[in-house]
PQR file with spaces between the fields and no chain letter, atoms N, CA, C, O and H, PARSE charges and radii, in Angstrom:
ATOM       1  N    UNK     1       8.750   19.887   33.496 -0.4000 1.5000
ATOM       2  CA   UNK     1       8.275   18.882   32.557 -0.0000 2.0000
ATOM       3  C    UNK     1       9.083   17.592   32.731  0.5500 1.7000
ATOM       4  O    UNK     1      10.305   17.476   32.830 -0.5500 1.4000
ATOM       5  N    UNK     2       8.276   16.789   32.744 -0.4000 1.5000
ATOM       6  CA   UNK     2       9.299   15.159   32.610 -0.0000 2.0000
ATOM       7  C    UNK     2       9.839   15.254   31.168  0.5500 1.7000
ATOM       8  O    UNK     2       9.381   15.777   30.152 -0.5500 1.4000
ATOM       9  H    UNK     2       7.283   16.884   32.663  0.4000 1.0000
ATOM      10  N    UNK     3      10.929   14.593   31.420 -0.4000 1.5000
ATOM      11  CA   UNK     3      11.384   14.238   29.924 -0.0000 2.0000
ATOM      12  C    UNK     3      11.456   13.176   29.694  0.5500 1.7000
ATOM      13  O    UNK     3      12.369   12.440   30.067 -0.5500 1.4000
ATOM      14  H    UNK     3      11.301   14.169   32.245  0.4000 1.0000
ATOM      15  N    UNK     4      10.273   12.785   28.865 -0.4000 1.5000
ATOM      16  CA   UNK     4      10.406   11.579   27.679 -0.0000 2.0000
ATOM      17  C    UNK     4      11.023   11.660   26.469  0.5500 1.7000
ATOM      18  O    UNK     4      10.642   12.425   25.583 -0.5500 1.4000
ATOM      19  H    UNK     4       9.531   13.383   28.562  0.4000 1.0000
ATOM      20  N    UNK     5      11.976   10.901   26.368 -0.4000 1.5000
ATOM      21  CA   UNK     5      13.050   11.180   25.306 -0.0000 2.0000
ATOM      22  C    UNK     5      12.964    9.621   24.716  0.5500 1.7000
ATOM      23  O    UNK     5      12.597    8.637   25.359 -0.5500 1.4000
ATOM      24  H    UNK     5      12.286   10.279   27.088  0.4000 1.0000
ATOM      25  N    UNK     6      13.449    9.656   23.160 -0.4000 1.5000
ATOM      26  CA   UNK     6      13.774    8.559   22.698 -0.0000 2.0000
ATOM      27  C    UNK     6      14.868    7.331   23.241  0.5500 1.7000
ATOM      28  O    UNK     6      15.668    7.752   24.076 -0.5500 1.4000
ATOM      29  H    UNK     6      13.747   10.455   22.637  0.4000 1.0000
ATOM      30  N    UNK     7      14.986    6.120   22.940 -0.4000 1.5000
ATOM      31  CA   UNK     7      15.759    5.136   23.423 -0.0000 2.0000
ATOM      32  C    UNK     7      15.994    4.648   22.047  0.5500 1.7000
ATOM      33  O    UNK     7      15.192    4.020   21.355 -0.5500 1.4000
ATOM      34  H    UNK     7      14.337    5.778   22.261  0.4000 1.0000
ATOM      35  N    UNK     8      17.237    5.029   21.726 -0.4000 1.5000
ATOM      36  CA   UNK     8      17.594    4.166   20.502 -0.0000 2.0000
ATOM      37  C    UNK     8      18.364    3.407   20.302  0.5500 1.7000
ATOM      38  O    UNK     8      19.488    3.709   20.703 -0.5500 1.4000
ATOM      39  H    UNK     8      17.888    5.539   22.288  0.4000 1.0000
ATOM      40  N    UNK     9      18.229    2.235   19.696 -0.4000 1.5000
ATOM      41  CA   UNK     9      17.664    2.244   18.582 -0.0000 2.0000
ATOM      42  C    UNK     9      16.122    1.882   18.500  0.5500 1.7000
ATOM      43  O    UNK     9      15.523    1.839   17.425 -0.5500 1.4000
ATOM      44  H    UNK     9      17.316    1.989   19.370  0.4000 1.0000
ATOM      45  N    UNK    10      15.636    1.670   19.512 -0.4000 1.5000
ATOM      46  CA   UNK    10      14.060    0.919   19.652 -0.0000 2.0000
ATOM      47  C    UNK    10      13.179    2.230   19.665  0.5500 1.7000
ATOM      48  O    UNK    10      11.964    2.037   19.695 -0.5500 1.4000
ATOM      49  H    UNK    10      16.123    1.705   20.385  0.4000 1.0000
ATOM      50  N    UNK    11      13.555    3.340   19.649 -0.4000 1.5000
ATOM      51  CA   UNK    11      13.049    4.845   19.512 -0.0000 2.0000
ATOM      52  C    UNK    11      11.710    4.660   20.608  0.5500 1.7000
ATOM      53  O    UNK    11      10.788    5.469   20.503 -0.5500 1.4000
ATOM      54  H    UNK    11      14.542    3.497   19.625  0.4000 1.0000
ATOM      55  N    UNK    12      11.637    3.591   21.640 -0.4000 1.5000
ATOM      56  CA   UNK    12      10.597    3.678   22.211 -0.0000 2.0000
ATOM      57  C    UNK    12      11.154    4.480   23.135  0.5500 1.7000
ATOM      58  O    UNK    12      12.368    4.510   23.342 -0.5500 1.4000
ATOM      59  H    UNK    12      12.386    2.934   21.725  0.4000 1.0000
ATOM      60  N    UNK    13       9.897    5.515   24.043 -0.4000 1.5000
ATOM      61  CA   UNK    13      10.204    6.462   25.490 -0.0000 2.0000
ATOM      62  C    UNK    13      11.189    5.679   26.527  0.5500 1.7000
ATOM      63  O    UNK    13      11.085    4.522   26.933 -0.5500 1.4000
ATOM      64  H    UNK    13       8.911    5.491   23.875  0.4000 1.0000
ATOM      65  N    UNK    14      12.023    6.506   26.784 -0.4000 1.5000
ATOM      66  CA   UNK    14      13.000    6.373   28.164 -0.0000 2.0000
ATOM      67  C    UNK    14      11.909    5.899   29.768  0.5500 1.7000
ATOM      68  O    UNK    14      11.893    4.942   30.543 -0.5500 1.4000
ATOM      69  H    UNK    14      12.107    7.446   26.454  0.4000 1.0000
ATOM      70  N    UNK    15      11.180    7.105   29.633 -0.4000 1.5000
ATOM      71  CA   UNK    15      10.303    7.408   30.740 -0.0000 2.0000
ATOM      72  C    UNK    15       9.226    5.961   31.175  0.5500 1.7000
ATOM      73  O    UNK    15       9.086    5.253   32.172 -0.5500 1.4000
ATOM      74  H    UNK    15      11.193    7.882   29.003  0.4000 1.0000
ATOM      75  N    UNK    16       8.579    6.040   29.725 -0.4000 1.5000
ATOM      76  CA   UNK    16       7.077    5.024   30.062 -0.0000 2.0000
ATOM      77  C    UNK    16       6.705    3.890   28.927  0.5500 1.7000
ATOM      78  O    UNK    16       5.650    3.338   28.614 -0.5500 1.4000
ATOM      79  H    UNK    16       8.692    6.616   28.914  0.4000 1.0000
ATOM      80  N    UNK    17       7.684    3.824   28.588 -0.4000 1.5000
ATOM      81  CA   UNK    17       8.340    2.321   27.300 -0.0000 2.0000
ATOM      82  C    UNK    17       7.242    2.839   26.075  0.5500 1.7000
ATOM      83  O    UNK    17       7.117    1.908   25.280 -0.5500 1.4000
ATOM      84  H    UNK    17       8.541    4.272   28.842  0.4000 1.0000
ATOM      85  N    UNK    18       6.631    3.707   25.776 -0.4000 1.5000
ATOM      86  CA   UNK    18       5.637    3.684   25.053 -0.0000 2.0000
ATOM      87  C    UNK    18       5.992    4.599   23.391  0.5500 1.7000
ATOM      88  O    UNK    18       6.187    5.814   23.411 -0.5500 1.4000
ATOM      89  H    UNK    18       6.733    4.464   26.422  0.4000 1.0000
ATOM      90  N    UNK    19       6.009    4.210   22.748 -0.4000 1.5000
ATOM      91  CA   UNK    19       6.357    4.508   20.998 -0.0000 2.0000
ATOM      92  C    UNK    19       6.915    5.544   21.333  0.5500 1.7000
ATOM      93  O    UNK    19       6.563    5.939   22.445 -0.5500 1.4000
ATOM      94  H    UNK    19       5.851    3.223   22.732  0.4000 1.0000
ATOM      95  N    UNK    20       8.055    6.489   20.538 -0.4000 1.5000
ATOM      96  CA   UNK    20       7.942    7.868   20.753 -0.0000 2.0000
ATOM      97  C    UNK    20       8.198    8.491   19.751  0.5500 1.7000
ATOM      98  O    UNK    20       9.143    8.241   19.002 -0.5500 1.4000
ATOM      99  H    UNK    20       8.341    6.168   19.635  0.4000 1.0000
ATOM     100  N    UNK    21       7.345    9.430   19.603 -0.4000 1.5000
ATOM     101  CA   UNK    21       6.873   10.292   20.482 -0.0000 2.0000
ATOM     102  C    UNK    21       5.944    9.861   21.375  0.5500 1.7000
ATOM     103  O    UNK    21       4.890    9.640   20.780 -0.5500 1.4000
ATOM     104  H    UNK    21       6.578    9.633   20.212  0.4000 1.0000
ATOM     105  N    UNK    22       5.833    9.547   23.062 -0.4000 1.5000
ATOM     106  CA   UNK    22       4.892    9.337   23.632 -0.0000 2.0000
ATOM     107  C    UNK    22       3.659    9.953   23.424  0.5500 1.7000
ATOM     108  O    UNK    22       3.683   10.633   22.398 -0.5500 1.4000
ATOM     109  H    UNK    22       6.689    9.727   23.545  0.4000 1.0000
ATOM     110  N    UNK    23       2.423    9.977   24.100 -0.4000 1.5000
ATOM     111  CA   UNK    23       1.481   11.141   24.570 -0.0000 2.0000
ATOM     112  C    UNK    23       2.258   12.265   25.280  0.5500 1.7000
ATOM     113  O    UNK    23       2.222   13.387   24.775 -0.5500 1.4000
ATOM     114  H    UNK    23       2.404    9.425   24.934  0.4000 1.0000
ATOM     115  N    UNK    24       3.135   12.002   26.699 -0.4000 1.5000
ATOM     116  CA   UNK    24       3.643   13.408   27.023 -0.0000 2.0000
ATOM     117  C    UNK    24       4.471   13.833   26.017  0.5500 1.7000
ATOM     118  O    UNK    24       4.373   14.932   25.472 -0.5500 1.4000
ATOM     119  H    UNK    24       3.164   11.090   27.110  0.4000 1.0000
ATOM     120  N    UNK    25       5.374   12.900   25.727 -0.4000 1.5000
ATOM     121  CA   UNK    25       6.766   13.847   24.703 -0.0000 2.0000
ATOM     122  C    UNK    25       5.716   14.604   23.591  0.5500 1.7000
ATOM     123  O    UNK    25       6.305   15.534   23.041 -0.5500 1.4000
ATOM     124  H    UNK    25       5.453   12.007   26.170  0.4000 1.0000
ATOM     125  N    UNK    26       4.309   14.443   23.119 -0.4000 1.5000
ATOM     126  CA   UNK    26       3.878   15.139   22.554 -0.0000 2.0000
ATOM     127  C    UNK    26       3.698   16.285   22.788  0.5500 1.7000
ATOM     128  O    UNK    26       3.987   17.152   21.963 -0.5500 1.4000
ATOM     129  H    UNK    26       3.831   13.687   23.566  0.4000 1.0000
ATOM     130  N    UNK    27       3.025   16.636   24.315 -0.4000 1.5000
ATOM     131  CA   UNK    27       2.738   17.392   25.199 -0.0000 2.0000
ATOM     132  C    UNK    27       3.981   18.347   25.123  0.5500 1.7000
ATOM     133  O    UNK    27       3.821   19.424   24.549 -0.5500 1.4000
ATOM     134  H    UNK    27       2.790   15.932   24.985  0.4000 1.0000
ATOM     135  N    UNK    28       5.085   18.072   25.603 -0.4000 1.5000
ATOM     136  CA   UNK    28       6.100   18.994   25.885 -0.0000 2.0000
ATOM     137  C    UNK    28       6.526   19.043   24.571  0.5500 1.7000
ATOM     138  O    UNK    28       7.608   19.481   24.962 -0.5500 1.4000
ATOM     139  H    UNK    28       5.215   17.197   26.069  0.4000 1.0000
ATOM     140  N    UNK    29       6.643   19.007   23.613 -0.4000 1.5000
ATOM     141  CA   UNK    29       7.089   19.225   22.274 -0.0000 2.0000
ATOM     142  C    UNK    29       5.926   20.421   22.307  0.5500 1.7000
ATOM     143  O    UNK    29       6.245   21.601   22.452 -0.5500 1.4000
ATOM     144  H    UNK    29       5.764   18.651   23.295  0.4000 1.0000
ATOM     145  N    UNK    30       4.607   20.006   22.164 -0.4000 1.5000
ATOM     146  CA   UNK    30       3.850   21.359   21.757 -0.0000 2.0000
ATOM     147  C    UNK    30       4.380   22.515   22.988  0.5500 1.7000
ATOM     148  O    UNK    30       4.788   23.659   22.790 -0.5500 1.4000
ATOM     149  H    UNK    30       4.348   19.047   22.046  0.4000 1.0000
ATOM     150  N    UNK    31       4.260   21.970   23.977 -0.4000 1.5000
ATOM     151  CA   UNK    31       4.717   23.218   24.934 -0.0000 2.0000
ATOM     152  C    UNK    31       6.147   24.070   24.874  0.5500 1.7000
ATOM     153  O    UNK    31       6.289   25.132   25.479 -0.5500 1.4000
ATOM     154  H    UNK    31       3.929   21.040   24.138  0.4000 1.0000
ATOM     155  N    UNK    32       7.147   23.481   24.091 -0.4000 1.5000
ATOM     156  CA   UNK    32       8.473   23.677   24.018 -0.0000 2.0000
ATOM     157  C    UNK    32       8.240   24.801   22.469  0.5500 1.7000
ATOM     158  O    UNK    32       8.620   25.967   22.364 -0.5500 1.4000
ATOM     159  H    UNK    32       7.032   22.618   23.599  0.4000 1.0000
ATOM     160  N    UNK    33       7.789   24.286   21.829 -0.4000 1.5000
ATOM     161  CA   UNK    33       8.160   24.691   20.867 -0.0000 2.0000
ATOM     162  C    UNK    33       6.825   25.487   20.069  0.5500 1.7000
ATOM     163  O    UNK    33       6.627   25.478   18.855 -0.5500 1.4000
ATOM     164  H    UNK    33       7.480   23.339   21.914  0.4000 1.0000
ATOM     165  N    UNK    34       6.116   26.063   20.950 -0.4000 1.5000
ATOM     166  CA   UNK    34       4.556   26.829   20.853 -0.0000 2.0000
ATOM     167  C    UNK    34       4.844   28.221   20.444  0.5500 1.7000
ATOM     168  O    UNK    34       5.423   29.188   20.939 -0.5500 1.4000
ATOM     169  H    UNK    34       6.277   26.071   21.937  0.4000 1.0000
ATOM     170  N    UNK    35       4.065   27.883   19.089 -0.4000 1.5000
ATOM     171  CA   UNK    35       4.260   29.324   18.182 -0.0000 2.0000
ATOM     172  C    UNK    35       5.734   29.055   17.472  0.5500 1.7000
ATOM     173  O    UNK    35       6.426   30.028   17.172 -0.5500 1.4000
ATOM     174  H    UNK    35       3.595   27.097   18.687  0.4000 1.0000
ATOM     175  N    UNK    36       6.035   28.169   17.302 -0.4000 1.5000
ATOM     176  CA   UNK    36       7.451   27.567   16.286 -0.0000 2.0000
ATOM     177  C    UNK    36       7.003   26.563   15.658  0.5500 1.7000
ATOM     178  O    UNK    36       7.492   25.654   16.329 -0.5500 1.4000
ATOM     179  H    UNK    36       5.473   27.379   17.546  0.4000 1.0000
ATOM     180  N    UNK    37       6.232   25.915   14.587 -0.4000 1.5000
ATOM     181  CA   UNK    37       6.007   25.080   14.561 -0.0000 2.0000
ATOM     182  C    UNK    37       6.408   24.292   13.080  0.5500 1.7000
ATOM     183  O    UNK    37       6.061   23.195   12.641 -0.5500 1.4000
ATOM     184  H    UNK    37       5.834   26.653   14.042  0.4000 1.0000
ATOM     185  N    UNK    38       7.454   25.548   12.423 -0.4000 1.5000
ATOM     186  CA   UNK    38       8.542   24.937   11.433 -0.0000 2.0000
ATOM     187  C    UNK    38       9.528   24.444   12.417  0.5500 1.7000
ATOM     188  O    UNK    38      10.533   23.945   11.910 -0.5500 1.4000
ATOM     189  H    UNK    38       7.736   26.439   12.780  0.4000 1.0000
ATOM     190  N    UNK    39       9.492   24.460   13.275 -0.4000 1.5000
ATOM     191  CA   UNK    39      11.010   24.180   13.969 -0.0000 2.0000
ATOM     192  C    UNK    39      10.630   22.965   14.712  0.5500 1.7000
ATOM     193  O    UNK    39      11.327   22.121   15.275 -0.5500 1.4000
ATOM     194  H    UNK    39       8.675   24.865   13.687  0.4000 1.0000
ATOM     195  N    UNK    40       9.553   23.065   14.599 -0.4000 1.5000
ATOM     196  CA   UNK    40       9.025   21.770   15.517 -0.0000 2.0000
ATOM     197  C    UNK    40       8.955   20.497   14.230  0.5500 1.7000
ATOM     198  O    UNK    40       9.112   19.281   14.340 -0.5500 1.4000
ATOM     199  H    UNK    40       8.987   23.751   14.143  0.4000 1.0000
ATOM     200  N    UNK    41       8.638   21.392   12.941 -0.4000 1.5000
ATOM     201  CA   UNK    41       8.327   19.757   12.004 -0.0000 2.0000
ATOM     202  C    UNK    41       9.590   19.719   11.668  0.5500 1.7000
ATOM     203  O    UNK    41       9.752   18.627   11.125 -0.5500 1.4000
ATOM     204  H    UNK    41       8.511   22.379   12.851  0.4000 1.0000
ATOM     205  N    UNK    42      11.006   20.550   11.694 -0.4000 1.5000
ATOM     206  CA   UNK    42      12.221   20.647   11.518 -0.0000 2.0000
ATOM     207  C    UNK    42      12.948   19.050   12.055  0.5500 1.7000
ATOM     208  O    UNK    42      13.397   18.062   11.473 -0.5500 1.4000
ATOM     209  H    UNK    42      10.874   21.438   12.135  0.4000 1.0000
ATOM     210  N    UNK    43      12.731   19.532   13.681 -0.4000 1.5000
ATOM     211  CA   UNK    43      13.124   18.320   14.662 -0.0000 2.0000
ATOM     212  C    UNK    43      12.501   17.201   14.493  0.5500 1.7000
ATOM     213  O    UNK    43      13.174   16.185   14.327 -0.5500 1.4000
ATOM     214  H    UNK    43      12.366   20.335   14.153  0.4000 1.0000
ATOM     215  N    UNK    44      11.052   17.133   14.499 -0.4000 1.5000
ATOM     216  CA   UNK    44      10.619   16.337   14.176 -0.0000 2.0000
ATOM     217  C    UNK    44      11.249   15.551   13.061  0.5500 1.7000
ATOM     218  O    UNK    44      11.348   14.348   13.305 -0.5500 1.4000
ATOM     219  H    UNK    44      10.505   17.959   14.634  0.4000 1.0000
ATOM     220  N    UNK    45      11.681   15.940   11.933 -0.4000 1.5000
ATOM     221  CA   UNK    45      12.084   15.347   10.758 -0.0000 2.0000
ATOM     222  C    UNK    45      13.712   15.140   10.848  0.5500 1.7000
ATOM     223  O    UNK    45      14.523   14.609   10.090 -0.5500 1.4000
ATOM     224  H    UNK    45      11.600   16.916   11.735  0.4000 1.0000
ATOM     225  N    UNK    46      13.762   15.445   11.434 -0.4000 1.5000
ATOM     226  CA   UNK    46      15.307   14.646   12.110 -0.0000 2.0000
ATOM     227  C    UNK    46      15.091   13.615   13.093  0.5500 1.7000
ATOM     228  O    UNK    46      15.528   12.482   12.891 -0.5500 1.4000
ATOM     229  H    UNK    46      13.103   15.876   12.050  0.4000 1.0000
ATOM     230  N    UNK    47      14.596   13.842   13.905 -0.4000 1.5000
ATOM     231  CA   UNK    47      14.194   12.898   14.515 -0.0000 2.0000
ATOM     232  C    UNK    47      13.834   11.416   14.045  0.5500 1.7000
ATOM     233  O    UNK    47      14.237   10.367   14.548 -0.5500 1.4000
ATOM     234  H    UNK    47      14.241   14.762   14.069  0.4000 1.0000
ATOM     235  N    UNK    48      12.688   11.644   12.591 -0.4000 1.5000
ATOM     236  CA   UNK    48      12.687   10.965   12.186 -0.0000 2.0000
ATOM     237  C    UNK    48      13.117    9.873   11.177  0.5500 1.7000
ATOM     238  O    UNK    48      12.808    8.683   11.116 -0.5500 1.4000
ATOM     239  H    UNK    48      12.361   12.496   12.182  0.4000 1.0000
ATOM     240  N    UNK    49      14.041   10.749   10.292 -0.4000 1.5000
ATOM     241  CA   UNK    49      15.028   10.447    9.791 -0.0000 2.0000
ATOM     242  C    UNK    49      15.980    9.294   10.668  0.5500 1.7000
ATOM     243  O    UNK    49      16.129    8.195   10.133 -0.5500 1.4000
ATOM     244  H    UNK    49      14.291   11.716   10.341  0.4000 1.0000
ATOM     245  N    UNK    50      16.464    9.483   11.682 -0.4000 1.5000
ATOM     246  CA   UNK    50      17.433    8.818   12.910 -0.0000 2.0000
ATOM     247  C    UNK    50      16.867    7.568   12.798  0.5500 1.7000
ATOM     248  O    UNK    50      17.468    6.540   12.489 -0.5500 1.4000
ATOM     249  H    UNK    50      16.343   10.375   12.117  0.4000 1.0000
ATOM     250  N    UNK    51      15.239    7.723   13.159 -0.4000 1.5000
ATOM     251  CA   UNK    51      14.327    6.278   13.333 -0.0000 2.0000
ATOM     252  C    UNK    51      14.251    5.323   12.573  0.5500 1.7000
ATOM     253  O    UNK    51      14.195    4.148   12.937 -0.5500 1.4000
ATOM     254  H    UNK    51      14.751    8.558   13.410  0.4000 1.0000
ATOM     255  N    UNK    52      14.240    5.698   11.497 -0.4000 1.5000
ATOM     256  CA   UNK    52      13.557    5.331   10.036 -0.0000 2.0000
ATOM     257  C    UNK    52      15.187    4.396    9.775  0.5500 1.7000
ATOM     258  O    UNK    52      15.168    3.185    9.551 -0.5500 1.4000
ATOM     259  H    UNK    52      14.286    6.652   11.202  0.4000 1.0000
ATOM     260  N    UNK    53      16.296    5.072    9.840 -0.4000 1.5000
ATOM     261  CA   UNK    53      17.455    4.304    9.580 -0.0000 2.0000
ATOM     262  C    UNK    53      18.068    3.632   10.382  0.5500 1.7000
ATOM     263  O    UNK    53      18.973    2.879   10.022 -0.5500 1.4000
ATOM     264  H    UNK    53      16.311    6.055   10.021  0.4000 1.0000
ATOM     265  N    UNK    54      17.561    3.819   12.089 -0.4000 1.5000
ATOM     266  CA   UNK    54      17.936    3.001   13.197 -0.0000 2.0000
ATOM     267  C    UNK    54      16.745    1.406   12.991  0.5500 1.7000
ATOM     268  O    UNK    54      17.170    0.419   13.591 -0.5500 1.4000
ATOM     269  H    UNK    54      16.825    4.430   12.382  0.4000 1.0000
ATOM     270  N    UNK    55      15.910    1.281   12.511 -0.4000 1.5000
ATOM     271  CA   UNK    55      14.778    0.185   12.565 -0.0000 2.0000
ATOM     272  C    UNK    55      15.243   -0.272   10.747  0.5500 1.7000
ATOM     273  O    UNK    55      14.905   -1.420   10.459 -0.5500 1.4000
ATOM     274  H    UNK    55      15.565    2.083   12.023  0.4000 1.0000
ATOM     275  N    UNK    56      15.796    0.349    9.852 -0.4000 1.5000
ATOM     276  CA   UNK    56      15.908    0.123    8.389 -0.0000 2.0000
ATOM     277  C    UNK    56      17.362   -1.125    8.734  0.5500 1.7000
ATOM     278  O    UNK    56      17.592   -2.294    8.426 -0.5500 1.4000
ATOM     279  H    UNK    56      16.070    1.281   10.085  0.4000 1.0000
ATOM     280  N    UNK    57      18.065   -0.047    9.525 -0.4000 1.5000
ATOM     281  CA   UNK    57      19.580   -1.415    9.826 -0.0000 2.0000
ATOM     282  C    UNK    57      18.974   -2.358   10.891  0.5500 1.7000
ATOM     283  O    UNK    57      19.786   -3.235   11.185 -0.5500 1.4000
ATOM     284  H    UNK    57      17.879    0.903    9.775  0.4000 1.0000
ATOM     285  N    UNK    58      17.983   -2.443   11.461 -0.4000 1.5000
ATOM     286  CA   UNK    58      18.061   -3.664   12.425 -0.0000 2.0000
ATOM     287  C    UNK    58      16.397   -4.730   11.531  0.5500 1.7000
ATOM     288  O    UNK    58      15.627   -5.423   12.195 -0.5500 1.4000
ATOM     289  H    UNK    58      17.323   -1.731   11.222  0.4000 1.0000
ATOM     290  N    UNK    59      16.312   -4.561   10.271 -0.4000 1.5000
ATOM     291  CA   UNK    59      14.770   -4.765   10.338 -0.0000 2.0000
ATOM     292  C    UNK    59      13.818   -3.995    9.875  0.5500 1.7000
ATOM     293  O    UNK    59      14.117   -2.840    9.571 -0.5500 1.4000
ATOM     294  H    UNK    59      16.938   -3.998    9.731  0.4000 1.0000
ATOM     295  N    UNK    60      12.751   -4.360    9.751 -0.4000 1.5000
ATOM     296  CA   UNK    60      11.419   -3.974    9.099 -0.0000 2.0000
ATOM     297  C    UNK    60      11.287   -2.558    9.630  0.5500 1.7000
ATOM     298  O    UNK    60      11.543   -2.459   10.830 -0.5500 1.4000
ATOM     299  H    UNK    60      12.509   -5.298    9.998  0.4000 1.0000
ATOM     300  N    UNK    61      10.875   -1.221    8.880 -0.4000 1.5000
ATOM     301  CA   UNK    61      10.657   -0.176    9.626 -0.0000 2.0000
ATOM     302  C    UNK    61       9.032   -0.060   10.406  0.5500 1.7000
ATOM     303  O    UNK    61       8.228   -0.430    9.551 -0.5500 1.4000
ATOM     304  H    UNK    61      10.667   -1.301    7.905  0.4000 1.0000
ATOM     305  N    UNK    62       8.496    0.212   11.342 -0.4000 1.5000
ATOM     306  CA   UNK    62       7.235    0.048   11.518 -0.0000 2.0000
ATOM     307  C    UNK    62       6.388    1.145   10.213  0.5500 1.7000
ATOM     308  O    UNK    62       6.864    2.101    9.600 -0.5500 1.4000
ATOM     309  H    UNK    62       9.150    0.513   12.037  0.4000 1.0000
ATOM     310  N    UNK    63       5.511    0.759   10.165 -0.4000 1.5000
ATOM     311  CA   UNK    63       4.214    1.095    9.075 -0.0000 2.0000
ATOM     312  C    UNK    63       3.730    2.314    9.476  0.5500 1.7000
ATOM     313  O    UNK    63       3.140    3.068    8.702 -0.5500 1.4000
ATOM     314  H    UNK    63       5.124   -0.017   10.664  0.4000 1.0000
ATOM     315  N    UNK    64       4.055    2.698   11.281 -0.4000 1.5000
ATOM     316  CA   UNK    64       3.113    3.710   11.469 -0.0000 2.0000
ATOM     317  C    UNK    64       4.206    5.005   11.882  0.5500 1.7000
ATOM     318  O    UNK    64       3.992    5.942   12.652 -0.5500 1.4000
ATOM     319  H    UNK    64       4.534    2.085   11.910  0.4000 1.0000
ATOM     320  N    UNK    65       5.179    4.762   11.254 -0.4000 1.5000
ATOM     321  CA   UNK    65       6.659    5.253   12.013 -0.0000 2.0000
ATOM     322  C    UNK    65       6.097    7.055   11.475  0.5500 1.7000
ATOM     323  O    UNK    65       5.916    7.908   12.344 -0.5500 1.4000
ATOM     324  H    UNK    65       5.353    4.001   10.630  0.4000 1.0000
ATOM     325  N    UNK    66       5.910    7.347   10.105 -0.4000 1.5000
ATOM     326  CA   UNK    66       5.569    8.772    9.497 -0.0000 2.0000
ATOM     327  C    UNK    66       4.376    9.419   10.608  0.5500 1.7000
ATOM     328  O    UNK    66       4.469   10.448   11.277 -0.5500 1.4000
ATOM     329  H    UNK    66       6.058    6.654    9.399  0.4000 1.0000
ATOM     330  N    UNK    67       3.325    8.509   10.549 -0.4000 1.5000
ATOM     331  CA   UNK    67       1.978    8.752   11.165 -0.0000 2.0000
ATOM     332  C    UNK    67       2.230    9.293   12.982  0.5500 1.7000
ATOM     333  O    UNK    67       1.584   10.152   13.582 -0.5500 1.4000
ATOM     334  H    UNK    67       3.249    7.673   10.006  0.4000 1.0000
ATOM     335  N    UNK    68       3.590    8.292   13.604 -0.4000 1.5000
ATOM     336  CA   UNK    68       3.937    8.944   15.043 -0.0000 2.0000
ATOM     337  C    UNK    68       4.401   10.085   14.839  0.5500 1.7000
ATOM     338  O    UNK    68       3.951   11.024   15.495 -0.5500 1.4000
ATOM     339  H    UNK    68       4.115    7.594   13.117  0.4000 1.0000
ATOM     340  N    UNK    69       5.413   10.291   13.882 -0.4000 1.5000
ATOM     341  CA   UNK    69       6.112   11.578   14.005 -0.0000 2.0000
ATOM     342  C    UNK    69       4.936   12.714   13.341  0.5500 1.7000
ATOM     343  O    UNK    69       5.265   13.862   13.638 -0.5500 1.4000
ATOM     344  H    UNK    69       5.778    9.528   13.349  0.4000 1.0000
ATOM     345  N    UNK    70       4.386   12.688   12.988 -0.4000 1.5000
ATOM     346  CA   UNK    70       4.266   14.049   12.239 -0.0000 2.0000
ATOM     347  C    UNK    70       2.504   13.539   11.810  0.5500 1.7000
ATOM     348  O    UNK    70       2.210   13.638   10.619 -0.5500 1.4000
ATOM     349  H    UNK    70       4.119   11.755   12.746  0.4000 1.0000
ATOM     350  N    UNK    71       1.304   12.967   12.886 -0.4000 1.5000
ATOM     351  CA   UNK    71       0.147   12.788   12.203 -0.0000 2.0000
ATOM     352  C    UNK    71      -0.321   13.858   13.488  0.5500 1.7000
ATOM     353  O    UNK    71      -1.268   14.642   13.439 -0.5500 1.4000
ATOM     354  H    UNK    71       1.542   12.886   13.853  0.4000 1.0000
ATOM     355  N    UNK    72       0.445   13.691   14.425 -0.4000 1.5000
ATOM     356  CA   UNK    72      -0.131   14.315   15.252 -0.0000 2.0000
ATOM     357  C    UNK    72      -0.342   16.579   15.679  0.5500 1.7000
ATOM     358  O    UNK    72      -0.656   17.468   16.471 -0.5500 1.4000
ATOM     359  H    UNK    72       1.215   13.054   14.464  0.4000 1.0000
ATOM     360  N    UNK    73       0.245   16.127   14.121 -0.4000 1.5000
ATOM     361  CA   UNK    73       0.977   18.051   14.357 -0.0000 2.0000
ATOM     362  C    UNK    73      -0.153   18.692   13.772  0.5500 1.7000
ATOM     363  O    UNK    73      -0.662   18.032   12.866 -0.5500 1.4000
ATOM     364  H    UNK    73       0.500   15.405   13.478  0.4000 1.0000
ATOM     365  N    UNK    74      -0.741   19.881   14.044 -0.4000 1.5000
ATOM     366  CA   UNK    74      -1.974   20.491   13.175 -0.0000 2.0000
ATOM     367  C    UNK    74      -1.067   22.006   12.692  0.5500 1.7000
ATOM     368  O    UNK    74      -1.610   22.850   11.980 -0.5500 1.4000
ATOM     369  H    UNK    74      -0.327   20.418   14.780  0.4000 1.0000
């Protein structure tokens, strides 16, 4: 798997500059963590937590910051 990982404080992808969770970092998150998926909204929510206070100290938080992390989880 490639790893697209966060860049913080801009929490955009390492890999392909694109928001992250990218499309892949989505991909390998479901693949990583398939059939775990408290552990997945676990990380996730740390994750997002990190974001939320890395963009809160530099500036406006984005609007769609909840909706990346956690709109995409079923």
């Amino acid at each position: 798997m490639e790893e697209h990982l966060p860049e913080r404080p801009s929490w955009d992808c390492t890999k392909c500059g694109e928001a992250w969770p990218c499309a892949i970092a989505k991909v390998n998150l479901s693949i990583e963590y398939l059939g775990l998926r408290s552990a997945l909204l676990l990380y996730l929510g740390i994750q997002h937590w990190k974001a939320f206070n890395d963009h809160a100290a530099s500036g406006p938080v984005p609007v769609d910051l909840h909706e990346r992390f956690f709109g995409w989880i079923r």
